[in-house]
N, C-alpha and C positions, 0 to 999 in steps of 0.2 A: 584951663587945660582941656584940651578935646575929646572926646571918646575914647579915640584911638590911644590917646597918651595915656591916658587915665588906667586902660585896660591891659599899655604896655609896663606901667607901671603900679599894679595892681599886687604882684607877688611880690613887693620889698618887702615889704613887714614878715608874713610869712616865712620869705625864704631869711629872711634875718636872726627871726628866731629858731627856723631848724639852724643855723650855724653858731647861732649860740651855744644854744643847749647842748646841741653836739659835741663843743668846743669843751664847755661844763665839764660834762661825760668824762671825757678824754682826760682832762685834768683830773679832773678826780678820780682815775684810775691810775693815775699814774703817781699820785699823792699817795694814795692805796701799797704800791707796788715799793715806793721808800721806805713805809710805815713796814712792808712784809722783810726787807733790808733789815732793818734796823733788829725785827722779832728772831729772823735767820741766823744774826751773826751774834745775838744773844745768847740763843741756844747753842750756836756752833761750843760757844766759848765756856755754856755751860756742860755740854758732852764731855770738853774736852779735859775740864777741873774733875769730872767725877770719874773717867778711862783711865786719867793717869795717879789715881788716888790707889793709898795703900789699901788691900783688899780687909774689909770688918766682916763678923762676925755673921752670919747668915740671921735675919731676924727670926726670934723662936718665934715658935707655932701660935700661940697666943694674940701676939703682933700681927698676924696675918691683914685680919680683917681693916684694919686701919689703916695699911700702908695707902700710899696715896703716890699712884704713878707719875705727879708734879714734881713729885720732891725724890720717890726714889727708883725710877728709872734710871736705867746704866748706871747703877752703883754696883761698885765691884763686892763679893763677897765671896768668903771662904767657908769651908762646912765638907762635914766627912758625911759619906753615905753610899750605897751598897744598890749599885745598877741594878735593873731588871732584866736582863741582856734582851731575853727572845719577847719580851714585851714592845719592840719599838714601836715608834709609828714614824711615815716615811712623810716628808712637806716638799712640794718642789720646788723647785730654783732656780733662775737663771741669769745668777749672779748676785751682788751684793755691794749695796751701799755703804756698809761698813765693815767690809772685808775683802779688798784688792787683791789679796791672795786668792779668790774665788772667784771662776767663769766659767764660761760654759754651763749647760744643761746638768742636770742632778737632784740632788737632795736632802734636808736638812735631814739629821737624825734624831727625832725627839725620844728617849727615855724614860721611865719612870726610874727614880731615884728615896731611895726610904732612909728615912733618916734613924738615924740612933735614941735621937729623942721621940719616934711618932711622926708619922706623916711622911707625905707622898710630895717630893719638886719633883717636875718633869724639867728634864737637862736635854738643850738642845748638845749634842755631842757635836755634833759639825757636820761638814761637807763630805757626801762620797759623788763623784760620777756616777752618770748614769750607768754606763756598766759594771757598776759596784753595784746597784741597788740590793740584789740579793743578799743576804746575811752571808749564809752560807760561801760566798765566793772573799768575804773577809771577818771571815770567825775569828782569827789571829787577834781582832781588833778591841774582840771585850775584853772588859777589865773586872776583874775577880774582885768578892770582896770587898773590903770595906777599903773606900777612894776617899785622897783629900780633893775636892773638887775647886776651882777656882774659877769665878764665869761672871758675870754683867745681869744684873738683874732686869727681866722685861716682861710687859704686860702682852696679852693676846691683842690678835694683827687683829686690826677692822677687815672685816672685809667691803672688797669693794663693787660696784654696778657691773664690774666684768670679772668678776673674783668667780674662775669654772665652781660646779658643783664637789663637795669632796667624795671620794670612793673608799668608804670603807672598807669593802670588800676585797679590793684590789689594795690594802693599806695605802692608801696615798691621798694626800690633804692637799688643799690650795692657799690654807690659809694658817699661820702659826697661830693655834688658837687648841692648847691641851686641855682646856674643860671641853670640848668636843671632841677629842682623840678620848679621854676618859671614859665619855658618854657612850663611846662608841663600841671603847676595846673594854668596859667592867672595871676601870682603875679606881673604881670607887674616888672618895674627897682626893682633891689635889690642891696646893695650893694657886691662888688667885694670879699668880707669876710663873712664869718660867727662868731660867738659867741658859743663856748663852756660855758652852764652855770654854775656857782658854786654856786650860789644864785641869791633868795631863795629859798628854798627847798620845793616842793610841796607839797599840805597837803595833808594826806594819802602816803607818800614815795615815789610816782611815778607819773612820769616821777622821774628819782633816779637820782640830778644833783650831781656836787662832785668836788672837787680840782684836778689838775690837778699833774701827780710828776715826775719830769726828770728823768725816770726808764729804757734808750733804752738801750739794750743789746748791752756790746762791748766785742767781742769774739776774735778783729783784731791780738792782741796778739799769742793766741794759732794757730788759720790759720798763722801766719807768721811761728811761729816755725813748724809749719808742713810741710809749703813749703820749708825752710831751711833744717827739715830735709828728706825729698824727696832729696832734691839735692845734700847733703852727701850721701844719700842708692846709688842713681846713679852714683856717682864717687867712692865711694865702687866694685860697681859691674863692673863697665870699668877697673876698676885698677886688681881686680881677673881677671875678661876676658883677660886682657891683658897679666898680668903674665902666665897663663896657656897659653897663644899663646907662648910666649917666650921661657918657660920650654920646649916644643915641636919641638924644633927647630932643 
């Protein structure tokens, strides 16, 4: 072979194995993306055994520290207890993955809630719009007294790399997380969970509580076929490349 050929045919190797490896990649993201299918529709299905289960006994205080958000996340639970009314704190909103009846701009209504036995759940009460936010413009809405409360047991949101900063000042959070409303607003010990409520329903519609519905988007399927087919267009285009290197020869 002559200089020329030798130098025109210098990059096979190389460009063979960036098409490999790329190809690799591709596949193995898109194996990735079945494996996140199969984890998605798991969960979906485990949401949906524990949303439509008859609502137990709120766990006592004792219990607390053990619970274990694997196992009882979104368990439904029942338990009387005696709101805080003017204690809220306000979380914002813009919309709701497991609440269809929710859109638009707003905010959740976190509570403190004391129990009969000792101790402090803070009760997401629900949805008001934004131009609810003020107490005062749905007073109608507390509830007196000792409540039987009915709601979805949930641990504090992560927050995340664009999760705003929260304003105390201004009551208002970015992130469902009541051991920082606690810290914030003096609520002293709370428990390690919060309560999504579903009942009762506040007179006047607001605070807007609701059922909860295992509605998470699982798209893993389509991302897989798109990664798979990424990785056919690139072994398409090495196999053209290649053949036109050959034909040149």
């Amino acid at each position: 072979m002559s200089a020329a050929g030798g130098k025109r045919h210098g990059g096979v190797p190389s460009a063979t194995l960036f098409a490999l490896a790329g190809i690799a990649i591709l596949i193995g993201i898109g194996l990735w993306q079945l494996e996140r299918k199969s984890w998605k529709e798991a969960l979906i299905e485990q949401m949906a055994a524990r949303l439509s289960a008859v609502p137990a006994s709120l766990p006592a205080r004792e219990q607390w520290p053990r619970l274990d958000p694997a196992v009882d996340e979104f368990r439904r639970v029942s338990f009387p207890a005696e709101f805080v009314n003017d204690q809220e704190a306000l979380v914002y909103a813009a919309g709701s993955a497991f609440r269809p009846d929710v859109s638009g701009a707003g905010y959740w209504v976190f509570t403190p809630a004391r129990l009969a036995g000792g101790g402090v759940v803070i009760v997401n009460r629900g949805f008001v719009p934004a131009d609810r936010k003020d107490r005062a413009s749905r007073a109608q809405g507390a509830l007196a007294g000792t409540v039987a409360i009915v709601g979805v047991m949930r641990w504090p949101e992560r927050r995340g790399l664009f999760t705003p900063a929260d304003e105390p000042r201004h009551n208002v959070w970015y992130a469902r997380d009541p051991q920082s409303m606690a810290a914030a607003k003096n609520w002293g010990a709370v428990a390690p969970f919060y309560i999504d409520q579903e009942a009762p329903s506040a007179p006047g519609g607001v605070p807007r509580a609701g059922k909860f519905v295992a509605t998470l988007v699982n798209n893993h399927l389509q991302y897989a076929i798109t990664w798979f087919g990424l990785a056919l267009a690139l072994a398409g285009v090495y196999g053209v490349w290649l053949s036109g290197r050959w034909r040149r020869r």
